[in-house]
C-alpha positions in Angstrom: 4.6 -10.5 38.7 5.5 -11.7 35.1 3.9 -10.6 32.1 4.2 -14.0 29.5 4.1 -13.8 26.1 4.2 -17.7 25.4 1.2 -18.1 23.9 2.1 -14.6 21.2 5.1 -16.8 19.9 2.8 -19.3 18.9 1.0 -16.4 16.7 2.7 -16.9 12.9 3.5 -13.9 11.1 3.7 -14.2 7.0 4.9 -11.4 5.4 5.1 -10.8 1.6 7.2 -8.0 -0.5 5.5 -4.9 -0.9 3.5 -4.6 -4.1 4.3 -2.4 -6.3 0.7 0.5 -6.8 0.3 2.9 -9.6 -2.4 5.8 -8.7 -4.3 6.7 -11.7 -5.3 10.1 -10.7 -8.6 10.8 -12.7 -11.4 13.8 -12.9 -13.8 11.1 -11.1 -11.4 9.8 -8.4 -8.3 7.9 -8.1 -7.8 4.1 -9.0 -5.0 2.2 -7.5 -3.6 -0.7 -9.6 -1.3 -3.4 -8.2 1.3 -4.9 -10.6 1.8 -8.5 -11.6 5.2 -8.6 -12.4 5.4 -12.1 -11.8 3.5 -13.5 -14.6 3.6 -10.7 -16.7 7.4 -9.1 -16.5 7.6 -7.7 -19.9 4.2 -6.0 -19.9 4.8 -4.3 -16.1 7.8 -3.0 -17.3 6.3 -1.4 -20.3 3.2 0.0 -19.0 6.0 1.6 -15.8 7.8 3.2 -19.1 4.6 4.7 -19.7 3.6 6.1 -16.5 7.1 7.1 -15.7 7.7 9.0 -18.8 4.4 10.6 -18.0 2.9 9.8 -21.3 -0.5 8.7 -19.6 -0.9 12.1 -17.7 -3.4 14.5 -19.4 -4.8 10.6 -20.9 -8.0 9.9 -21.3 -10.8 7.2 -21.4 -11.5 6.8 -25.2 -13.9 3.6 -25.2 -16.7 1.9 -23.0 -18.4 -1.0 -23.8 -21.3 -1.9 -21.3 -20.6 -4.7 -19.3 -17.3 -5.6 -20.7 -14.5 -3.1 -21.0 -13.4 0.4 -20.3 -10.6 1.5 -22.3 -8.2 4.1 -22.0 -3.7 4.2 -22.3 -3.9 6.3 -26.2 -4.9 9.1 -26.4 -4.4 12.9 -24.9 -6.1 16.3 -24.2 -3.0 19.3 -23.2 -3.6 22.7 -24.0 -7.3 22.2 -25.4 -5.4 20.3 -28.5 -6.2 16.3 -28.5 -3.3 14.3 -29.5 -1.8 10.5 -28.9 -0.3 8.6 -26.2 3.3 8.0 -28.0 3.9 4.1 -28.7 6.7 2.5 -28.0 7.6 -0.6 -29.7 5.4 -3.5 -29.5 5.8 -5.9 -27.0 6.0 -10.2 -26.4 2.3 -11.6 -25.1 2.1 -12.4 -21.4 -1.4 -14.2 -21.4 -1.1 -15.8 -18.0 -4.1 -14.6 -15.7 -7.4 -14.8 -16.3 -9.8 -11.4 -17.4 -11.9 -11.6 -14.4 -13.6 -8.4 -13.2 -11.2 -5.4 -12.3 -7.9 -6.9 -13.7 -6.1 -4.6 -16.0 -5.4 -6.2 -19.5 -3.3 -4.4 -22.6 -5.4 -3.8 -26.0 -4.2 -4.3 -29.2 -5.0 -4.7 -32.8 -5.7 -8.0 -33.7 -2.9 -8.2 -36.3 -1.4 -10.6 -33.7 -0.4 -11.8 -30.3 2.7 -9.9 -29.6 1.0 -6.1 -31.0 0.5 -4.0 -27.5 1.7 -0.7 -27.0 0.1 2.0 -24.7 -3.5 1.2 -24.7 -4.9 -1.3 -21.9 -8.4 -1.8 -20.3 -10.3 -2.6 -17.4 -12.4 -6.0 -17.3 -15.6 -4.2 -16.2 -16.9 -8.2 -15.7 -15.6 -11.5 -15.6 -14.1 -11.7 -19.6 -12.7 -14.5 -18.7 -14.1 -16.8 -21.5 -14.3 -13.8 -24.2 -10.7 -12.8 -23.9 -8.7 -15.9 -23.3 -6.9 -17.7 -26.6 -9.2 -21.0 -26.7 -12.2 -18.1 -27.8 -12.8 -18.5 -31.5 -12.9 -14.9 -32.0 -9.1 -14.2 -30.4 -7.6 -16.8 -32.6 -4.8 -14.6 -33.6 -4.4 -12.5 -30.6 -3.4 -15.2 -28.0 -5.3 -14.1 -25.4 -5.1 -10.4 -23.6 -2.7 -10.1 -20.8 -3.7 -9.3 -17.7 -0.4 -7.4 -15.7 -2.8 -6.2 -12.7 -5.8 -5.6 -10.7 -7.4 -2.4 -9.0 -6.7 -2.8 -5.3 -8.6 0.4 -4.7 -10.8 2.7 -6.9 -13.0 0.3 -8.3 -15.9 2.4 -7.6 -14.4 4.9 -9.8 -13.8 2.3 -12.6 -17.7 1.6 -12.5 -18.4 5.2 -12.7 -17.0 5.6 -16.3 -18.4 2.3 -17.0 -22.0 4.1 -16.2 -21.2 7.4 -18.0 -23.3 8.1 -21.4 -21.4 6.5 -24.9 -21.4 8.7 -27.6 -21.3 6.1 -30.9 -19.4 6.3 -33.9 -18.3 10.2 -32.6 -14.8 10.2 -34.4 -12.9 6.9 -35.3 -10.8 5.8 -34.0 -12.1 7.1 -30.9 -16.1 5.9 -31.5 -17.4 4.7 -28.0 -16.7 7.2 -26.2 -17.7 7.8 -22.0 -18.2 11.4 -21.5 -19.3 13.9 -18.5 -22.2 16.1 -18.8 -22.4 15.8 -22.5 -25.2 17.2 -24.3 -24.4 17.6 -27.9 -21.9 19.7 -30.4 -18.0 19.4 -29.6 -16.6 17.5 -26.8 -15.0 19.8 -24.0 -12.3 18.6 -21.9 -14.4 18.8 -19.0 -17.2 16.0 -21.0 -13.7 13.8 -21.2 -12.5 11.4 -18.8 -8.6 12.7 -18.2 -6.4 11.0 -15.9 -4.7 14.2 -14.7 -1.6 12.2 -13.8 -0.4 8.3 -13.5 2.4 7.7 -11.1 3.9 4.9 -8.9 3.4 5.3 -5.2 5.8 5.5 -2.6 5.9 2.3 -1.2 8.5 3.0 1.9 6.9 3.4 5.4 5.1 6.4 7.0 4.8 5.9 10.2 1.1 6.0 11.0 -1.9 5.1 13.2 -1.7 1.2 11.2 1.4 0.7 13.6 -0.3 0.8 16.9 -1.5 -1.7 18.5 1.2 -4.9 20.4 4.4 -5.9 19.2 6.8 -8.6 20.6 10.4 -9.8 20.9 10.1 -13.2 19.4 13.2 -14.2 21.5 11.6 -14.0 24.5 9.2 -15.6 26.3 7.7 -12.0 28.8 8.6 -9.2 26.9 6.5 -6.8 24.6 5.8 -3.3 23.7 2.7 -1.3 22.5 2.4 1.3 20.1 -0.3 4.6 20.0 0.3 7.1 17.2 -1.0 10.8 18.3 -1.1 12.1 14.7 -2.1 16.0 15.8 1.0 16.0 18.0 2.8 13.8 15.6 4.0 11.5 18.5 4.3 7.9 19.2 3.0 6.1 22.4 5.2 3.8 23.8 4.6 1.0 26.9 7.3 -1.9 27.6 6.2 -4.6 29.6 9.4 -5.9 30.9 8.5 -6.5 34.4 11.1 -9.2 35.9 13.9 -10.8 34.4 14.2 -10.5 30.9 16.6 -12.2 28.4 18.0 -9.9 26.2 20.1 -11.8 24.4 22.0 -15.2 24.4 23.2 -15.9 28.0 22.4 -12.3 29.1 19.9 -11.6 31.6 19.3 -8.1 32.9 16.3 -7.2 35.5 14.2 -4.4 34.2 11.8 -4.4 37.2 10.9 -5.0 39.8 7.7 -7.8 41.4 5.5 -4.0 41.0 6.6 -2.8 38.6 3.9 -2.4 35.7 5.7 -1.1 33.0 8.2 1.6 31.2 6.5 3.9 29.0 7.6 6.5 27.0 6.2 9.8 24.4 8.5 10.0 21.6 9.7 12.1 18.9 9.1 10.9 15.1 12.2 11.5 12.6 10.3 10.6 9.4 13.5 10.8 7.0 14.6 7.1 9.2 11.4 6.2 10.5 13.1 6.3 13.8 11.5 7.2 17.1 13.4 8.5 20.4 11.6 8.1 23.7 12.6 9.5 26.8 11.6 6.2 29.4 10.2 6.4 32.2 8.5 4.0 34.9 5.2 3.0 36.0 5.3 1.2 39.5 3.1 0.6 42.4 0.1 -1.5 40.3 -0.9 -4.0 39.7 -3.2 -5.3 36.7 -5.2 -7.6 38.9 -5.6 -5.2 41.7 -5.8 -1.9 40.1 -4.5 0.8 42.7 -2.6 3.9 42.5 0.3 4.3 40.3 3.8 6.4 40.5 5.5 8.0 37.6 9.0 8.7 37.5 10.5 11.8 35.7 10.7 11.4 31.9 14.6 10.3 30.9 15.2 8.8 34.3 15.3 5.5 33.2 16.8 5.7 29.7 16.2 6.1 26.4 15.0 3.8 23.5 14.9 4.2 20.3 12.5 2.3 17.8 13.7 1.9 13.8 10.2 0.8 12.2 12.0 -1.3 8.5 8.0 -1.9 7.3 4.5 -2.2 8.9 5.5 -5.3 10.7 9.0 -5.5 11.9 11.1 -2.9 13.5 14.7 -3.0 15.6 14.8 -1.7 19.3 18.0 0.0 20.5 17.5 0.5 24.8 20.2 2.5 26.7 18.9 2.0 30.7 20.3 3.7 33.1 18.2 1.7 36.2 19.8 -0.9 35.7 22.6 0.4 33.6 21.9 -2.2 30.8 21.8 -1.4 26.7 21.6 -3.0 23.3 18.9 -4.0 21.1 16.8 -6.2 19.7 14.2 -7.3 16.8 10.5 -6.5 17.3 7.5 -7.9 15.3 3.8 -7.8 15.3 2.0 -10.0 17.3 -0.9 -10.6 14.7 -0.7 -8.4 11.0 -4.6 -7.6 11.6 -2.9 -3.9 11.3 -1.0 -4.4 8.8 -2.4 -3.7 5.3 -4.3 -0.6 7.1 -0.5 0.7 8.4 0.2 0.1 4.5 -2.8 1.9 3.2 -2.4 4.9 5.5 1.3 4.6 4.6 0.4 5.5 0.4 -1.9 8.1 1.9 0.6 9.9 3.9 3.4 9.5 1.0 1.0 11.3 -0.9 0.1 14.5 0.8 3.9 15.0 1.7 
């Protein structure tokens, strides 16, 4: 019996570069911004110097208009003292994108097009008309640059959109969302902090977004399929090799035998490489049309392998088999990327809570 994977290479797999997520952590939630670098460079870079100077921890939301913007990037609340965001110099105008409806835009005064610093907002609708540079009323700004969007969190963005304004409180700061708020002074819990603005570790965590079947594009019959057991912190493995299987260029080794079902393997997780060792063993004596009894051999009596996951969609298999007494390795990608922005999500997650 031959388990074919023809039809899987005809499955196209697109991959892009990992974009780069800063986590606004707030008092209401976390918001999750993805970067634009590619249209706005200068402005990315700038608002990065921000967050990893940690000028926009201990931040807080300052202004909320209904149904347009809510502002925050100037000023601070540390040690019951309120204070300002330091600025750096100004920077060059990006306008490039749109301000549709959670895209994050700098703020400036409107001295000119090339006056950011610190502050920036979130385009509670579509401002696409009211911010761009053809709008009468931006003629000397040039439009607002939009440098990202909020990938996750927007709930929380529409939160402090809803909160209560309090109106001409304390220019500058005269629109201001606040928690709770009743009357007197503000209280840092009535403000809107952002406890601490960071960028998030984009490498891999291996997670339960891996699972699921991977192939070796340069074959036509051979696969594997992942199950992470994350309260035992091991990974599932099952190779279907079943007959003769090319492993490289004019190399053909027999893995199996015409019963032979598959090689399977529970493996241990080094997290610093993202590397996983199984201990192989066989599963013969079935069949998948005809369903009967199966035998196990003993765990390391036909090998090892070791899997090398490089992202949530590609990986590198080294095999040392000892029945046959064949080794090397070989590339290994996703059948379908279904999986593959969940692996990525639970991937942030995980980097998180390490």
């Amino acid at each position: 019996m031959k388990f074919l994977l023809t039809l899987l290479l005809l499955c196209g797999l697109s991959l892009s570069a990992h974009a780069q997520i800063v986590r606004m952590e707030t008092v209401l939630g976390n918001i999750d911004i993805e970067l634009r670098p590619d249209v706005a460079p200068i402005t990315v870079a700038n608002f990065l110097n921000y967050v990893n100077d940690g000028d926009y921890d201990n931040s807080y939301f300052h202004r909320s208009v209904r149904n347009f913007i809510i502002q925050g990037g100037g000023f601070t609340y540390i040690n019951g003292q309120s204070g300002s965001v330091p600025a750096d110099d100004p920077i060059v105008n990006e306008y490039n994108l749109p301000n549709t409806r959670g895209t994050i835009a700098m703020a400036k005064p409107p001295t000119g097009p090339d006056t950011a610093t610190s502050q920036w907002f979130f385009n509670m609708v579509d401002n696409t008309n009211a911010l761009s540079p053809s709008n009468t009323n931006n003629a000397n700004s040039g439009g607002f640059t939009v440098f990202g969007s909020v990938v996750g969190g927007m709930d929380v963005v529409d939160a402090i959109a809803a909160l209560p304004i309090i109106t001409n409180f304390n220019e500058p700061i005269n629109e201001i969302p606040l928690i709770n708020y009743t009357s007197g002074s503000i209280q840092q819990s009535n403000l809107v902090l952002i406890n601490s603005a960071y960028v998030l570790d984009e490498s891999l965590h291996i997670n339960t977004g891996l699972n699921g079947s991977w192939y070796n594009a340069a074959t036509s019959g051979q696969g594997m399929f992942f199950d992470y057991f994350s309260s035992i912190d091991k990974l599932f493995l099952a190779w279907f090799t079943f007959d003769t299987v090319d492993l490289a260029e004019g190399v053909s080794a027999n893995l199996g035998n015409a019963n032979q079902r598959w090689l399977t393997g529970l493996g241990s997780i080094n997290h610093e490489t993202n590397t996983v060792t199984f201990d192989m063993i066989s599963t013969s004596g079935g069949l998948f049309d005809n369903p009967q009894a199966v035998t196990n051999s003993e765990a390391g009596s036909i090998g090892t392998v070791t899997i090398t996951f490089a992202d949530c969609a590609n990986a590198t298999v080294n095999y040392n088999l000892t029945s046959p007494a064949v080794s090397g390795s070989f590339p290994l990608t996703r059948i379908v990327n279904d999986n593959v922005a969940l692996c990525e999500s639970l991937s942030r997650q995980a980097a998180t809570s390490r």
